[in-house]
C-alpha positions as CSV (number, residue, x, y, z in Angstrom):
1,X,23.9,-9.4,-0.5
2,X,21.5,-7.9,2.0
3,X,19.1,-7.0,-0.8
4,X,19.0,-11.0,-1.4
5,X,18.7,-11.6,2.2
6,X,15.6,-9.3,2.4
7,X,13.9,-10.5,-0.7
8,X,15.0,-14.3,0.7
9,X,13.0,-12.8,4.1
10,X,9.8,-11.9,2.0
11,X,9.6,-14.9,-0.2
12,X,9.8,-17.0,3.2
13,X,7.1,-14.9,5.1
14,X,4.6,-15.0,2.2
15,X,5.1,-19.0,1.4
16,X,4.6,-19.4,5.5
17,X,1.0,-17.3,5.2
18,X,-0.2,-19.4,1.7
19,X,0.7,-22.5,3.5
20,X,-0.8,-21.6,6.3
21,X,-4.0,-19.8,5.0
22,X,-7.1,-22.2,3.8
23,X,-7.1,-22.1,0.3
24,X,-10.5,-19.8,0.0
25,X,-8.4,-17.1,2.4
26,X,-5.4,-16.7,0.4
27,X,-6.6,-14.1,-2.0
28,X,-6.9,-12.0,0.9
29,X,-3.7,-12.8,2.6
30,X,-2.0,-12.1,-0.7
31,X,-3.4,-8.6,-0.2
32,X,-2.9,-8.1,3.4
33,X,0.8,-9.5,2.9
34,X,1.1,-6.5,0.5
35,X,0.2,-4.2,2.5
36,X,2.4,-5.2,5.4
37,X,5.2,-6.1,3.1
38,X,4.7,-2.2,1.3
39,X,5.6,-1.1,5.1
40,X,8.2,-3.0,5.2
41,X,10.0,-2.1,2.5
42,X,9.2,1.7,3.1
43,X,11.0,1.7,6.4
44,X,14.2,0.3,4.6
45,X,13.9,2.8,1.8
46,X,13.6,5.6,4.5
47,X,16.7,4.1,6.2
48,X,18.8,3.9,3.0
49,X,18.1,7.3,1.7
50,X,18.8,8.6,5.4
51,X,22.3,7.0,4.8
52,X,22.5,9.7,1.9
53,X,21.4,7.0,-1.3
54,X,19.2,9.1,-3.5
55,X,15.9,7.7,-4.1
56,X,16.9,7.6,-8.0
57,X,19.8,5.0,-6.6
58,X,17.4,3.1,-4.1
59,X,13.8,2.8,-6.2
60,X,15.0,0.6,-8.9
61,X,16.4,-1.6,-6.0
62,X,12.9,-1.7,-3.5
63,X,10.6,-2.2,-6.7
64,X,12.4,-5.6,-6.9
65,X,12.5,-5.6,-2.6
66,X,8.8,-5.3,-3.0
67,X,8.3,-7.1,-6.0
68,X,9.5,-10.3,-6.1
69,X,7.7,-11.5,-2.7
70,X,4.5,-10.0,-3.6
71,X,4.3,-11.6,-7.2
72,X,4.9,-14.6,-5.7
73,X,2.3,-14.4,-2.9
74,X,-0.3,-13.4,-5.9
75,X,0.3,-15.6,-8.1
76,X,0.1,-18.7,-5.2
77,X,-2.3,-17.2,-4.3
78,X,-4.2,-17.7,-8.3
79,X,-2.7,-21.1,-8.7
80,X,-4.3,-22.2,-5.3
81,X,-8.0,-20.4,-6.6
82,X,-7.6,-21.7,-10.0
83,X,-8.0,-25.5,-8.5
């Protein structure tokens, strides 16, 4: 459930910046989104494995964390450019 919520958080975050963004800008808030998002998602990796998860048991799940909100963000991003 909490790796929905957090994927739920991303996907919210990086439709708020393309909406936000003029269209000519969003390539480069798709990056920056990354970026911030990469941090993100680092800090809850370092908190799982500190709860003893290996990082064999955690990557598979912070590749999707990470992902799934930054696909998205790119490929608004495109579809916006593309017009």
């Amino acid at each position: 459930m909490r790796t929905l919520v957090i994927i739920l958080i991303g996907l919210a975050i990086v439709s708020a910046a393309m909406w936000l963004a003029k269209p000519a800008r969003r390539p480069q808030v798709a990056w920056v989104f990354a970026g911030v998002w990469l941090l993100a998602t680092l800090l809850n990796l370092r908190t799982g494995l500190s709860h003893g998860y290996t990082l064999q048991e955690e990557l598979p799940v912070h590749l999707l964390l990470f992902g799934a909100p930054v696909l998205v963000g790119w490929w608004l991003a495109w579809k916006t450019r593309r017009r």
